[in-house]
C-alpha angles and dihedrals in degrees: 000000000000117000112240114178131197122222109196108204106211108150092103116130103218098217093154089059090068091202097118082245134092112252097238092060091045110117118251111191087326107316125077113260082244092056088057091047101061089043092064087056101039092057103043106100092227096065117081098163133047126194117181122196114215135179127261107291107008106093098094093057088049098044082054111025101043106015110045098028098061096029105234097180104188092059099105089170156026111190133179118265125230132245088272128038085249090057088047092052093048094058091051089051086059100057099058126111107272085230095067122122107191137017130215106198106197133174112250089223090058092085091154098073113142128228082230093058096049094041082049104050090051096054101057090038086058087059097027104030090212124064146165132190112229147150134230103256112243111206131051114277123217119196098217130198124235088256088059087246103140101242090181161356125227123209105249098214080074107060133069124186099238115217122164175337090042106201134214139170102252104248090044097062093041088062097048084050105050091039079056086056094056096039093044091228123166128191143160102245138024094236080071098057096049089053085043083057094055091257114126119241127217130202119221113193118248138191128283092226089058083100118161117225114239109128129032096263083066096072093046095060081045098062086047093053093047090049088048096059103038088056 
């Protein structure tokens, strides 16, 4: 059976919360978002490793206060997160088991993940190597000047919102990694690097409900979303 692991990015600050706590240890009907994020994980049957990211000074309370207390076994590490989400992302890549075949990389504040939609994206990144959850856009898109002037108008057949996890086969990823380092690339998300790196990248489509918290009207969808499905 090949080896996929799951690296759960939660360093983020939250500033545009504007609670004086970080999102993923705001409470959700009871229980963190990030909290509800692992457990989507822990319990889907294709995952067999979790690594969860965490920011300076917080493993411990995760370690305690998440992990243990609610016994998600297939966590084998909380690391310490970097000064941007890539090197974040980095550190928890490289604390994965060696034997690992392919990697899921998911925002910590996406708590809403389906079963469906990892089972999914496995299952296209064991045929593409290179995969990203997204949705088809709803409204119409305007790429807009600095002036505000509309300069155009995109078809929006063409353009998906892309969300995560965003999925790779293992040595794949390392290399992109490791030819951004050289080449002192940044960027905002890892599907970019791999296409930086020469590797094609494929969408799988997600789940609209796949939202990722981030403003207080967030967490108002979400509970919408957990009473949903608990009715």
């Amino acid at each position: 059976m090949e080896k996929v692991a799951a690296i759960i990015v939660a360093g983020g600050s939250g500033k545009r919360m504007g609670m004086g706590v970080k999102k993923q240890f705001i409470e959700l009907e009871g229980k963190c978002i990030l909290a509800h994020t692992i457990e989507a994980f822990n319990k889907c049957k294709v995952i067999h490793e979790i690594i969860v990211v965490v920011g300076k000074g917080e493993q411990e309370k995760v370690r305690r206060e998440v992990i243990e207390f609610y016994g998600y076994g297939k966590v084998t590490q909380v690391v310490e997160g970097g000064a941007e989400r890539q090197d974040s992302v980095y550190n928890g890549l490289m604390a994965t088991s060696k034997d690992t075949q392919y990697v899921m990389i998911h925002d910590g504040a996406r708590p809403f993940v389906s079963e469906a939609v990892l089972e999914r994206a496995l299952s296209v990144t064991q045929e593409k190597e290179a995969t990203v959850v997204a949705v088809p856009v709803k409204d119409t898109i305007k790429v807009v000047k600095e002036t505000l002037e509309v300069e155009s108008t995109p078809k929006r057949s063409t353009l998906w919102s892309v969300q995560t996890p965003q999925s790779f086969k293992r040595e794949i990823l390392v290399q992109a990694y490791h030819d951004a380092k050289t080449k002192k690339l940044q960027v905002t998300d890892d599907s970019m690097l791999v296409e930086a790196y020469g590797h094609k990248v494929y969408i799988v489509e997600g789940d609209y409900n796949n939202i990722k918290i981030t403003t207080p009207e967030d967490l108002i969808i979400g509970q919408a979303i957990l009473k949903g499905r608990a009715s």
